[in-house]
N, C-alpha and C positions, 0 to 999 in steps of 0.2 A: 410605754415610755412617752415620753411628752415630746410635743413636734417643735415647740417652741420654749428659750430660755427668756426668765427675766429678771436681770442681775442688779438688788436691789444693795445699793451702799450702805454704811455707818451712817455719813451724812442723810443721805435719803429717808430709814430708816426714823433718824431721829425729827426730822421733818414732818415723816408723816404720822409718825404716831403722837407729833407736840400737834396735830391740825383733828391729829381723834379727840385730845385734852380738849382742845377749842370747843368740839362740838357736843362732849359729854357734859363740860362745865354748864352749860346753861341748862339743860337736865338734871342737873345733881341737888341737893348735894347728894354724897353719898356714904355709906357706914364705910365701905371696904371693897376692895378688889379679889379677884379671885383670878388669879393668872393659868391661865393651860400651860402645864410644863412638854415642852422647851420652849418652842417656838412663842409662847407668849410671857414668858417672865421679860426681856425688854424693854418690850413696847407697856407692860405695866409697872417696869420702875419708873418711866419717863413719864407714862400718867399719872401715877401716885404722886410724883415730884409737880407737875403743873397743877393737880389739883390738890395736894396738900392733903390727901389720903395717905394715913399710916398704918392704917391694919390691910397687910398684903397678906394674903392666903394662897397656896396653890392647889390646884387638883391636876392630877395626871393622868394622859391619857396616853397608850400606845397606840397608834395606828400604820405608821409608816417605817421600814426599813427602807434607807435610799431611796429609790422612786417605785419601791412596792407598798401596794396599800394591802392592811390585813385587818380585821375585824377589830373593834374598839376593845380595849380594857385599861379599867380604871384599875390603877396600881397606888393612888391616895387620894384620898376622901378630902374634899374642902371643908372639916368639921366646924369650924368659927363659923361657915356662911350659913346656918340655917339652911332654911327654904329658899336666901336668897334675896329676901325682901332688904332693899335698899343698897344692896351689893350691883358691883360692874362686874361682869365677867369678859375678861379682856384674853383674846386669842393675836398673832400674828396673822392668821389668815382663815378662812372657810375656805371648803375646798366640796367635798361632793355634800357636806352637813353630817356624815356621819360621828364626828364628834359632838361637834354643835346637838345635833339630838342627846347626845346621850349625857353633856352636861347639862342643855336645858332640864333633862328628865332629873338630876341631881338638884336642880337650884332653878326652880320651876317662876318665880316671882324675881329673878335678877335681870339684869339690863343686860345684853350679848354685845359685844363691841368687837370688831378687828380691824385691824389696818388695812388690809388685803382683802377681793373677795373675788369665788368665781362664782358661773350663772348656777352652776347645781345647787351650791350652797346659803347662797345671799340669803334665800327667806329667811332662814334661821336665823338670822342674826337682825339687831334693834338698828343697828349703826356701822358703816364702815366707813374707810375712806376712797378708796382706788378699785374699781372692778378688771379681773384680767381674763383673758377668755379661758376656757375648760380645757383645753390641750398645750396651757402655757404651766410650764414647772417653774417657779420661784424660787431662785438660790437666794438666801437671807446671807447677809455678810458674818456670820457664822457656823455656816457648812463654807464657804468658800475658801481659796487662795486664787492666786491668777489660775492653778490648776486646780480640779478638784483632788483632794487627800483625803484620805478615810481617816476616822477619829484615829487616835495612838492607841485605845483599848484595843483595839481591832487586830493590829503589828500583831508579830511574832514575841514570844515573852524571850 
């Protein structure tokens, strides 16, 4: 469990992933995005939108139930991105890189972008914006409420 919370807003959120745009823009151009589902479809409609990228792709990765981490699997294929060549792959955050490896291993020639990053994970990735330390857990304003609530799948039927 993580010792430290860091509670990132709507506003914030959209702040910082319009300052990833900033800094992708002058690298690009680019064919397309490739967003990690969940946590990075957001932060890649907001860079699609500042840089006028419209072919969005996703690929999925599971790794996390609540604050348990469990081994990577991909549950869909980024198929439009090729190898990757002139594609962003845009994450919300890195975290130890076990993702982050194992899309770069899918799209070996694409750009790594997140918003987020901690010390284990950062190599892997081209570009980020905000480093937070390794024992900080990042609530996105879509896990949250002022309390935490478990998704409604979850409920009783």
């Amino acid at each position: 469990m993580a010792n430290h919370y860091y509670i990132v807003t709507w506003d914030q959120l959209h702040r910082d992933a319009k300052a990833l745009a900033w800094r992708l823009h002058e690298k690009g151009p680019w064919a397309g995005i490739v967003a990690i589902t969940r946590g990075g479809l957001i932060p890649a409609a907001i860079i699609a939108r500042e840089l006028e990228i419209r072919l969005v792709e996703s690929v999925s990765i599971v790794t996390y139930d609540e604050e348990k981490i469990g081994p990577a699997q991909v549950t869909k294929y980024p198929a439009a991105a090729g190898d990757g060549t002139g594609f962003l792959i845009i994450d919300d955050l890195v975290d130890s890189g076990a993702t982050a490896k194992l899309v770069r291993g899918l799209l070996p020639k694409a750009h790594f972008a997140t918003v987020y990053a901690k010390p284990a994970g950062k190599v892997m990735v081209d570009t980020f914006i905000t480093e937070v330390s390794q024992d900080t857990w990042i609530l996105f304003p879509w896990d949250t409420e002022p309390q935490f609530i478990a998704p409604l799948a979850r409920g009783t039927k």
